[in-house]
C-alpha positions, -999 to 999 in steps of 0.1 A, spaced: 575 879 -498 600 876 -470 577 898 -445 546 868 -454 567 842 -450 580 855 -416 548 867 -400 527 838 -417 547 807 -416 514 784 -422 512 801 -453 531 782 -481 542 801 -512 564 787 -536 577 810 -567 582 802 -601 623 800 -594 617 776 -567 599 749 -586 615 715 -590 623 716 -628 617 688 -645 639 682 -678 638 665 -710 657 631 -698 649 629 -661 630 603 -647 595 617 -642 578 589 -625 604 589 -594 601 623 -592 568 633 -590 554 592 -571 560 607 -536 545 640 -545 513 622 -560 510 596 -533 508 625 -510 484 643 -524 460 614 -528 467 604 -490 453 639 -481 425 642 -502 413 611 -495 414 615 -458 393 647 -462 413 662 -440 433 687 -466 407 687 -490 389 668 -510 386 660 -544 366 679 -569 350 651 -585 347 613 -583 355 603 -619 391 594 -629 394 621 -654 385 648 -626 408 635 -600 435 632 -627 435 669 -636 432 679 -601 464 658 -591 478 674 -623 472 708 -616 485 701 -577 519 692 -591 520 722 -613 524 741 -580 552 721 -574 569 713 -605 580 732 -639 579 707 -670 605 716 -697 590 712 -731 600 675 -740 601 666 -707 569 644 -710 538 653 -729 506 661 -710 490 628 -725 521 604 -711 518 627 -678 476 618 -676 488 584 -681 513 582 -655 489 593 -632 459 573 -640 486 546 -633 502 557 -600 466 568 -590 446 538 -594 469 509 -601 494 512 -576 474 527 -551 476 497 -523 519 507 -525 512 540 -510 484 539 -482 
């Protein structure tokens, strides 16, 4: 791992022990609002990506599965329907905050 990282910095790799854990009790909208607000910035300029789908349900799971890179939930830390909530509503309804 140390050799990929060296010789191909563009390359990001991020291991299960270096995941922002996420624990029953911590504040799970501040934590993940820059990451999402990111994410939708890039896809949405085409430039990084671009989403998989136009519906709200598609771009949901995709910003879902994005932050799975980056985060480990605990179990109790927030279930998967309050997390498809919270980003439905850091997505769509506060999406002027963030652009």
């Amino acid at each position: 791992m140390r050799v990929v990282r060296t010789c191909h910095p563009e390359v990001t790799i991020i291991l299960p022990t270096e995941k922002i854990p996420v624990r029953p009790g911590d504040d799970v909208r501040a934590m993940i609002t820059p990451y999402v607000a990111i994410i939708r910035h890039a896809l949405n300029s085409g430039k990084y990506g671009s989403w998989n789908g136009e519906t709200a349900e598609c771009r949901t799971k995709q910003v879902r599965h994005l932050l799975g890179q980056y985060f480990y939930f605990y179990s109790g830390s927030i279930t998967e329907k309050q997390l498809n909530d919270l980003l439905d509503d850091l997505l769509y309804i506060h999406k002027v905050q963030f652009e």
